[in-house]
C-alpha positions as a Markdown table, in Angstrom:
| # | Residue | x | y | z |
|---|---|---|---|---|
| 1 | Unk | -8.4 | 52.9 | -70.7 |
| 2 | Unk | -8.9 | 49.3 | -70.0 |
| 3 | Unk | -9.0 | 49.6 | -66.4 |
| 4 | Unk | -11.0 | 46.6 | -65.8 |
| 5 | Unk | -11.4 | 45.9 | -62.3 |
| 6 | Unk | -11.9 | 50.0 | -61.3 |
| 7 | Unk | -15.7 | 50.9 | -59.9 |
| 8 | Unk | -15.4 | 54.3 | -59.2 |
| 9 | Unk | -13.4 | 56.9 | -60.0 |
| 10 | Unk | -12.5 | 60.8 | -57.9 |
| 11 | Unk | -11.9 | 64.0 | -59.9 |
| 12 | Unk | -10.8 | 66.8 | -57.8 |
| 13 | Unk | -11.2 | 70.5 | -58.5 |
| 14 | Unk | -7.9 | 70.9 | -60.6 |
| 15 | Unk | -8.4 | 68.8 | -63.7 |
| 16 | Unk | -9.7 | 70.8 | -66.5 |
| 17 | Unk | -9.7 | 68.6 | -69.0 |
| 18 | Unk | -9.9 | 64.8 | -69.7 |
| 19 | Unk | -9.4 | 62.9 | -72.6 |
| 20 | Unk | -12.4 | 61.7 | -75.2 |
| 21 | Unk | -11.5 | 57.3 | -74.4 |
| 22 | Unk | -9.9 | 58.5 | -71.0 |
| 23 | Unk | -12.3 | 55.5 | -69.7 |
| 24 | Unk | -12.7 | 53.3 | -72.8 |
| 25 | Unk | -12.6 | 49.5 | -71.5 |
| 26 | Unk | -13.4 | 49.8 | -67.7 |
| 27 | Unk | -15.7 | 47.8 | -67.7 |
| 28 | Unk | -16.4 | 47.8 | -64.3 |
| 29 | Unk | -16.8 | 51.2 | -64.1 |
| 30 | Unk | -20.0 | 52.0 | -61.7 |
| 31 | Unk | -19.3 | 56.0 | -60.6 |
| 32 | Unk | -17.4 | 59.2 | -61.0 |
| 33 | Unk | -17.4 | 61.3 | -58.4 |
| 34 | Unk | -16.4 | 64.8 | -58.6 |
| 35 | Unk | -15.1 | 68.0 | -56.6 |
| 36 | Unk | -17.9 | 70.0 | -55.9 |
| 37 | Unk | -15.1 | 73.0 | -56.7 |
| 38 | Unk | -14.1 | 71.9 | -60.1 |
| 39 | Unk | -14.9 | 74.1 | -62.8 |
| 40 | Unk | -14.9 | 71.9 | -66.1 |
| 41 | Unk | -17.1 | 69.3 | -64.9 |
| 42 | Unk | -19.7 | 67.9 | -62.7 |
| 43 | Unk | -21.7 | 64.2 | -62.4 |
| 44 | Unk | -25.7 | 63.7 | -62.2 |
| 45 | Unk | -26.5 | 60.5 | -60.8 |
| 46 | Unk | -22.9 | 59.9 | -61.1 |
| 47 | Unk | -22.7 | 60.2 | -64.9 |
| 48 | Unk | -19.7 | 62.5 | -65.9 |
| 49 | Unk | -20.7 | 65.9 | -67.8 |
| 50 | Unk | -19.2 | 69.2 | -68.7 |
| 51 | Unk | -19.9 | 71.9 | -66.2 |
| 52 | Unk | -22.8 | 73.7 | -67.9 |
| 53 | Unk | -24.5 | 70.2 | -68.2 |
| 54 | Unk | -24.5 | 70.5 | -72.2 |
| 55 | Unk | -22.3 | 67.6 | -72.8 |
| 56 | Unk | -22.5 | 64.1 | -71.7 |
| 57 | Unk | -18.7 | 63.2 | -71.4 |
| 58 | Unk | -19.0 | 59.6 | -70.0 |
| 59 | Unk | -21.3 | 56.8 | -69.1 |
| 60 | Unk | -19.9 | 54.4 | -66.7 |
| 61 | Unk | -20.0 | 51.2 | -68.4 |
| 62 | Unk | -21.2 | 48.9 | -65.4 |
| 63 | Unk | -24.0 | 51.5 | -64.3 |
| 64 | Unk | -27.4 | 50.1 | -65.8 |
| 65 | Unk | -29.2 | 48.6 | -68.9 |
| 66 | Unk | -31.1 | 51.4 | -69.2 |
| 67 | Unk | -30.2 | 55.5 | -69.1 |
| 68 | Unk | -32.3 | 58.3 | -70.1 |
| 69 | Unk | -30.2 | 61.5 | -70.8 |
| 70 | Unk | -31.1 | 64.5 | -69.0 |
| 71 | Unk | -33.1 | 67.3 | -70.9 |
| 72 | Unk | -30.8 | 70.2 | -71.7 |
| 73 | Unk | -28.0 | 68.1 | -72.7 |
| 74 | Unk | -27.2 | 69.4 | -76.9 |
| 75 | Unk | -24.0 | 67.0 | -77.3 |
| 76 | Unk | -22.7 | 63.4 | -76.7 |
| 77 | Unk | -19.4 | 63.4 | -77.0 |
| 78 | Unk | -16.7 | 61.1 | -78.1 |
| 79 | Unk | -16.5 | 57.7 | -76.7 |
| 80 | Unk | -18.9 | 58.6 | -74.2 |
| 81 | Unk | -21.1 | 55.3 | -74.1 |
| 82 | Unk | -17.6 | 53.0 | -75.9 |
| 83 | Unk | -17.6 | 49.7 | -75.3 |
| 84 | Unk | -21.0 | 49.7 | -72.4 |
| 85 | Unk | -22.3 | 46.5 | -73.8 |
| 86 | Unk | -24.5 | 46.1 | -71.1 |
| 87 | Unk | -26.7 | 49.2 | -72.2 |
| 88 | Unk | -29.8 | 48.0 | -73.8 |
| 89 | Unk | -31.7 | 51.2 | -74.1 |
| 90 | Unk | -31.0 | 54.7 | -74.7 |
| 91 | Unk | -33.8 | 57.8 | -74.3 |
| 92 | Unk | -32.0 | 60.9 | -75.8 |
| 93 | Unk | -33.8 | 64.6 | -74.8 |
| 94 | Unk | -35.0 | 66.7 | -77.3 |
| 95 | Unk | -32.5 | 69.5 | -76.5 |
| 96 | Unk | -29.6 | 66.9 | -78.1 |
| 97 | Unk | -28.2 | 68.5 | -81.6 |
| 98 | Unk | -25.0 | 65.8 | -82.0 |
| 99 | Unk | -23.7 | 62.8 | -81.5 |
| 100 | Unk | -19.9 | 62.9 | -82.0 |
| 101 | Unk | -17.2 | 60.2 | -83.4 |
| 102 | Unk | -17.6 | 56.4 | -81.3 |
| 103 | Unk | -20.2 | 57.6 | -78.8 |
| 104 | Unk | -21.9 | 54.5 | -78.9 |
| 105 | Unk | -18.9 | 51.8 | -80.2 |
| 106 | Unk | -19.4 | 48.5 | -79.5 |
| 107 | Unk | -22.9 | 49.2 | -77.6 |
| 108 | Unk | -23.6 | 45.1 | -78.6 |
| 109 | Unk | -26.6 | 44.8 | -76.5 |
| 110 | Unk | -28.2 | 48.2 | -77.7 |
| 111 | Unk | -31.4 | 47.4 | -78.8 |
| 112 | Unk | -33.6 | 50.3 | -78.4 |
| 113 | Unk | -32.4 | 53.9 | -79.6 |
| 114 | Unk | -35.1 | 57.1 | -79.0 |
| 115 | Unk | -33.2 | 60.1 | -80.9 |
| 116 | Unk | -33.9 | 63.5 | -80.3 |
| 117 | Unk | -36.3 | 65.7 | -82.9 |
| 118 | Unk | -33.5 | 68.3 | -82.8 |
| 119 | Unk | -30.8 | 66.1 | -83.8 |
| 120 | Unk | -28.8 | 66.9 | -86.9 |
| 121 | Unk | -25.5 | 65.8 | -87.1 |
| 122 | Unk | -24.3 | 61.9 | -85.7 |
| 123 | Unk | -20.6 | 60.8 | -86.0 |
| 124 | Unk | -18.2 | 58.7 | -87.6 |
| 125 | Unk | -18.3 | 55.2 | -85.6 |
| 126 | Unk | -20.8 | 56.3 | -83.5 |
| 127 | Unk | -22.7 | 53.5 | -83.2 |
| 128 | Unk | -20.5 | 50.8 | -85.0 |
| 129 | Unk | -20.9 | 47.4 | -84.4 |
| 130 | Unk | -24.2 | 48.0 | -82.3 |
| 131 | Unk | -25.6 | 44.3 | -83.6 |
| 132 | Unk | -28.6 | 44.4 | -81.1 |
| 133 | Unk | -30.1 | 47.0 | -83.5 |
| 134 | Unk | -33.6 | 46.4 | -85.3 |
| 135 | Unk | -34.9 | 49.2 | -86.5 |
| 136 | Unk | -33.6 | 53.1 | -86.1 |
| 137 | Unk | -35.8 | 56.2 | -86.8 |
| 138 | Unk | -33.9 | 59.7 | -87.9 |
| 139 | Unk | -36.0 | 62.9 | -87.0 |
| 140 | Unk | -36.3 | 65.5 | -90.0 |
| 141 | Unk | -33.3 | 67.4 | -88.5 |
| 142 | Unk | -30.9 | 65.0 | -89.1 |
| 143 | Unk | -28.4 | 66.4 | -91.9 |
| 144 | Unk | -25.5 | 64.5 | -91.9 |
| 145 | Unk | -24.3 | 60.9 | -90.6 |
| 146 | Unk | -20.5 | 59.9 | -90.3 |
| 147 | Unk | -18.2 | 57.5 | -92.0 |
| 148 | Unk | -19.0 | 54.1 | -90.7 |
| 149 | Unk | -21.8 | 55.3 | -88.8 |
| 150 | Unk | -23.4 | 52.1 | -88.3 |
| 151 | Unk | -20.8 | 50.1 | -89.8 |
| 152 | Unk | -21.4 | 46.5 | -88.5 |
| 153 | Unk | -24.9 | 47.0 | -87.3 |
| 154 | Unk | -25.6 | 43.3 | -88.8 |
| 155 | Unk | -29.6 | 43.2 | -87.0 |
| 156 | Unk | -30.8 | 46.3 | -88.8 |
| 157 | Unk | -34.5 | 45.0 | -90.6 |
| 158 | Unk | -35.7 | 48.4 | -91.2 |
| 159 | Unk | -34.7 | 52.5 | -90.9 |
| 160 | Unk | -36.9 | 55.3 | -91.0 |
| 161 | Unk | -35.6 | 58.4 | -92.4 |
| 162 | Unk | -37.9 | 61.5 | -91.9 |
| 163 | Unk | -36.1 | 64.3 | -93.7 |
| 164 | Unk | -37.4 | 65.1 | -97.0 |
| 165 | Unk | -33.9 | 65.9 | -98.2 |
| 166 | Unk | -31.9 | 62.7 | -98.0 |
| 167 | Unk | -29.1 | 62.9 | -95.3 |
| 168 | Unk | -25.4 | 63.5 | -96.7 |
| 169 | Unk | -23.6 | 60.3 | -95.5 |
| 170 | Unk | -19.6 | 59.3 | -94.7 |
| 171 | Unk | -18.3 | 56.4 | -97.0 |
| 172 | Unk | -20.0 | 53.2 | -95.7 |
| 173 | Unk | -21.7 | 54.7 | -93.1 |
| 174 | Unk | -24.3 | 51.5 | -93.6 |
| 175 | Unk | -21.4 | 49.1 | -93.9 |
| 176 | Unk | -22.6 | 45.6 | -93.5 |
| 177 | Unk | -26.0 | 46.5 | -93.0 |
| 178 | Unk | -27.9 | 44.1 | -95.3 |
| 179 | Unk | -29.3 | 46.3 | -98.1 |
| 180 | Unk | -31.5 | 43.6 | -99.7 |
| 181 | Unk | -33.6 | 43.1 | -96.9 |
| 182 | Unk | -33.4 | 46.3 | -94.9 |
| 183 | Unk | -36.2 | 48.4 | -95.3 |
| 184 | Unk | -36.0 | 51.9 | -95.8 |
| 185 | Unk | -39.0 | 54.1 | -95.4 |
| 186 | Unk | -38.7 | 57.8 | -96.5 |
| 187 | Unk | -41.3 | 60.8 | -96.9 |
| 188 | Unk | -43.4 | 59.5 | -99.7 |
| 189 | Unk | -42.9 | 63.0 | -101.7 |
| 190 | Unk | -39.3 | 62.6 | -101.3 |
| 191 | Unk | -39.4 | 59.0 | -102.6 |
| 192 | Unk | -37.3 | 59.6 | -106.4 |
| 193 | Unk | -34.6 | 62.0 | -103.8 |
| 194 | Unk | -33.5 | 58.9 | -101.9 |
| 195 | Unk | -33.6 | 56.3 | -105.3 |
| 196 | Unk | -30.6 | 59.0 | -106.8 |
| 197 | Unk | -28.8 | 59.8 | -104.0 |
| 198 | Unk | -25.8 | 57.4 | -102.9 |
| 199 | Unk | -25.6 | 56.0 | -100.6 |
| 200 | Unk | -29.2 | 55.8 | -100.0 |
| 201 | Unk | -30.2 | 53.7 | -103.8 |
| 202 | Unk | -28.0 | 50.9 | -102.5 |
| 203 | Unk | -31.3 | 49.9 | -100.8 |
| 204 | Unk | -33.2 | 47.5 | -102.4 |
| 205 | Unk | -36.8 | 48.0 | -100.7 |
| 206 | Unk | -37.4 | 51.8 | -100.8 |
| 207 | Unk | -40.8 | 52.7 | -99.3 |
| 208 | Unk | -42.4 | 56.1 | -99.4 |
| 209 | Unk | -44.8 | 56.8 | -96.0 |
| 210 | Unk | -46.8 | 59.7 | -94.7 |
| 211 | Unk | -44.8 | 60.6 | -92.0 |
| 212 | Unk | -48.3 | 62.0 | -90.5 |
| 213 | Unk | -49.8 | 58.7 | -90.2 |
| 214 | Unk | -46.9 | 56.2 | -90.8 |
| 215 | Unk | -46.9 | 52.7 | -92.8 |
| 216 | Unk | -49.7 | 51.2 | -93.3 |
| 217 | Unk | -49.6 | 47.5 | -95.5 |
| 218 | Unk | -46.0 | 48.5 | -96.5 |
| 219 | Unk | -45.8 | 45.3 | -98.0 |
| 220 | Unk | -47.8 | 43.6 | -101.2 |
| 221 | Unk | -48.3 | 39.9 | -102.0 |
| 222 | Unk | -47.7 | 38.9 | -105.9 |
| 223 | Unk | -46.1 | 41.5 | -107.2 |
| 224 | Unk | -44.5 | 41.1 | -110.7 |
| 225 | Unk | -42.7 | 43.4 | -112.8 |
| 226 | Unk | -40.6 | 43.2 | -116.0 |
| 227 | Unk | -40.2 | 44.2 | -119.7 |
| 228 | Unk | -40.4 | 42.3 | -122.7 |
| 229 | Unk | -37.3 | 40.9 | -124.1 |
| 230 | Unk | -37.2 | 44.4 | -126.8 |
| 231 | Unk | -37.4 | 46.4 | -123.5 |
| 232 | Unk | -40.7 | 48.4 | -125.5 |
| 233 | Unk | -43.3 | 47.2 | -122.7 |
| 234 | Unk | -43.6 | 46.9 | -119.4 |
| 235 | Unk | -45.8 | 44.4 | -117.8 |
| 236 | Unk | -46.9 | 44.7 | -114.2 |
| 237 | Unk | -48.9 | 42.0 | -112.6 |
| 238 | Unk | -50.8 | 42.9 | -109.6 |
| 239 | Unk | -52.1 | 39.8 | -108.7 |
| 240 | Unk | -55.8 | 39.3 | -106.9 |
| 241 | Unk | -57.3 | 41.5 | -104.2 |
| 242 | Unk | -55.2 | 44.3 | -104.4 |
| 243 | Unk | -56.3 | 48.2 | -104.1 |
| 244 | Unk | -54.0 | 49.8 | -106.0 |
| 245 | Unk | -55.4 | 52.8 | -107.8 |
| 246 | Unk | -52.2 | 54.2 | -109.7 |
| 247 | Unk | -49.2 | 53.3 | -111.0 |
| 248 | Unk | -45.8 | 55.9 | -111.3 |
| 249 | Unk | -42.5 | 55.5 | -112.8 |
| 250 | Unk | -39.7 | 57.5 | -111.8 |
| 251 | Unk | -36.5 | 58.0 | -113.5 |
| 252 | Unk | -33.3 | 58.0 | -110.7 |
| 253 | Unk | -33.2 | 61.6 | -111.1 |
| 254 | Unk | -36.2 | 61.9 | -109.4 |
| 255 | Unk | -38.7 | 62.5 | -111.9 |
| 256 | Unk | -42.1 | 61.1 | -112.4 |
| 257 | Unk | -42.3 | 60.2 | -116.8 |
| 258 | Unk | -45.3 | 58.5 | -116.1 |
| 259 | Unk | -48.6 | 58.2 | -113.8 |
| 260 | Unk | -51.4 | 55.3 | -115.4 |
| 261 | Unk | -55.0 | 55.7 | -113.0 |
| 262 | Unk | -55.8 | 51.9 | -113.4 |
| 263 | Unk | -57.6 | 49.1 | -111.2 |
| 264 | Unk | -56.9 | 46.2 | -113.3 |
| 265 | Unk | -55.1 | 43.4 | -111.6 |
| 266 | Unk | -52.5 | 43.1 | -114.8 |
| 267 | Unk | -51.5 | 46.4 | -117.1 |
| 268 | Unk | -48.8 | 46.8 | -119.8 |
| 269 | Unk | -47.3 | 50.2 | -120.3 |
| 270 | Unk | -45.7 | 51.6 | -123.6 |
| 271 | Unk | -42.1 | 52.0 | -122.2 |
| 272 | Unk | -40.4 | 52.3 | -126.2 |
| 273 | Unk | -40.0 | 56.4 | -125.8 |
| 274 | Unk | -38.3 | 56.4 | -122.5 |
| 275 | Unk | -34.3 | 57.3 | -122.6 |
| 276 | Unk | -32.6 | 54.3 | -121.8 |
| 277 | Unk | -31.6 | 53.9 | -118.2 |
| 278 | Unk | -33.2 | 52.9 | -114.8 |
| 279 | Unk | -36.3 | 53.8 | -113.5 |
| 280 | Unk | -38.5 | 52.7 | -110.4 |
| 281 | Unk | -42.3 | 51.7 | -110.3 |
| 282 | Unk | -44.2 | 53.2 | -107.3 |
| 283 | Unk | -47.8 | 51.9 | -106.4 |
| 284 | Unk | -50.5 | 53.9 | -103.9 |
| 285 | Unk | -53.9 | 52.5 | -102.9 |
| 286 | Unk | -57.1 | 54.0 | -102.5 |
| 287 | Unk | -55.8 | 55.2 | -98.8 |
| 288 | Unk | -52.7 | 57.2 | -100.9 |
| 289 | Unk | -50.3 | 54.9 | -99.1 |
| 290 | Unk | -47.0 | 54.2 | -101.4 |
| 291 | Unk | -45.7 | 50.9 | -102.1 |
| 292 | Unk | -42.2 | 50.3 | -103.9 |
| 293 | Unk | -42.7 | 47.6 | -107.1 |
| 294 | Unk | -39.3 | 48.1 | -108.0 |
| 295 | Unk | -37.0 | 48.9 | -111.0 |
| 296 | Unk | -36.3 | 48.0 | -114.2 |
| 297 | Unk | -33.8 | 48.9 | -117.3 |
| 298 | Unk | -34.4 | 50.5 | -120.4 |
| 299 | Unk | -31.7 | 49.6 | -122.9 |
């Protein structure tokens, strides 16, 4: 670790194991080259991996900008991409199922991520302070994301989470990701799930999608929303030339109180029999696309 002026490194046949940040910090590291005799692990285009090729257990930090993990490959282990802050892109195979604790650390320049459709679990740290991130897409199969997942990932301006059931998350596994202006798209049918389940409601500008055909005018121009001073009506201003078609309010449980079929540009709605409490305002247009209006309180 922190071997900064080694290029290459020779594993012979005996070792059978090697640490998870063995490498961490040589940052001049170009090649491994290994024993055609050892049993525990072999290189492919002189990227170190586990024998039977299912784990990627280190990428030389000075290799490329650019890698595309082989197909086969289910796991990427610990540390295995720490500190390569040269990497800019990342395809993953569709055989991957994890990505374990720091695999991508300190990836600064990472800017474009592909992840498998068979992913479902991804680590704690493992792509911390990865700043060069925009925008990340998780398949349907992702279940579960680590503690301080992307902790640090300061560029994020938008995630797509596919899975109808809202990921279970580590505590701040979105820490310092700015949840007022990060957009989250989710499954439009799964749109109340992600508004009452932590950590996912933190994020201000919740958008439900088709996943078939993806967003389409996720954003509307004019939009106001808020009730009288007695909390018994809510007005919604729609402003001019929109195509919204109906309105829905959602308590953060999940469940739709209301649906009003309306293409007036300004409606008020008889909000005095609701429970006090929040609840969100969803919009869809003539093409069934949802739009988030936002929340409001009933006292």
């Amino acid at each position: 670790s922190g071997c900064t002026g080694l290029t290459s490194i020779s594993i012979g046949n005996s070792v059978t194991s090697i640490g998870s940040s063995a490498f961490s910090g040589c940052i001049g590291l170009e090649e491994f080259i290994i024993s055609k005799d050892n049993q525990a692990y072999r290189t492919l285009d002189s990227v170190l991996f586990s024998k039977d090729k299912t784990t990627l257990v280190c990428y030389p930090n000075a290799k490329g900008s650019t890698y595309s993990i082989p197909e086969g490959v289910t796991s990427i282990g610990s540390y295995a991409f720490y500190d390569c802050i040269d990497l800019i892109s990342i395809t993953m195979p569709n055989s991957l199922t994890s990505i374990k604790n720091n695999a991508f650390y300190g990836c600064t320049g990472l800017n474009s991520i592909t992840l498998s459709n068979s992913l479902t679990s991804i680590g704690n740290l493992a792509f911390c302070g990865c700043t060069g991130l925009t925008s990340i897409t998780f398949p349907n199969s992702v279940k579960s994301i680590g503690s301080l997942a992307f902790s640090g990932c300061e560029g994020l301006s938008s995630i797509y989470c596919m899975s109808s059931t809202p990921p279970a998350v580590g505590e701040n596994g979105f820490k310092d990701v700015n949840e007022s202006t990060c957009k989250l798209y989710v499954p439009k049918e799964s749109y109340g799930a992600y508004w009452s389940t932590k950590p996912w409601y933190d994020f201000e500008n919740i958008i439900g999608i088709d996943p078939e055909s993806g967003v389409k005018n996720t954003t509307l121009e004019g939009i106001k929303l808020y009730p009288n001073s007695a909390a018994s009506l809510l007005y919604i201003g729609l402003g001019e030339n929109t195509e919204i078609c109906d309105i829905s309010i959602y308590s953060t449980t999940g469940q739709k109180v209301h649906t009003e079929v309306t293409i007036a540009t300004n409606i008020s709605l008889n909000i005095s029999g609701y429970p006090a409490g929040t609840y969100i305002v969803q919009a869809s247009d003539i093409n069934k696309q949802i739009y988030n209006l936002g929340k409001f309180v009933k006292k």
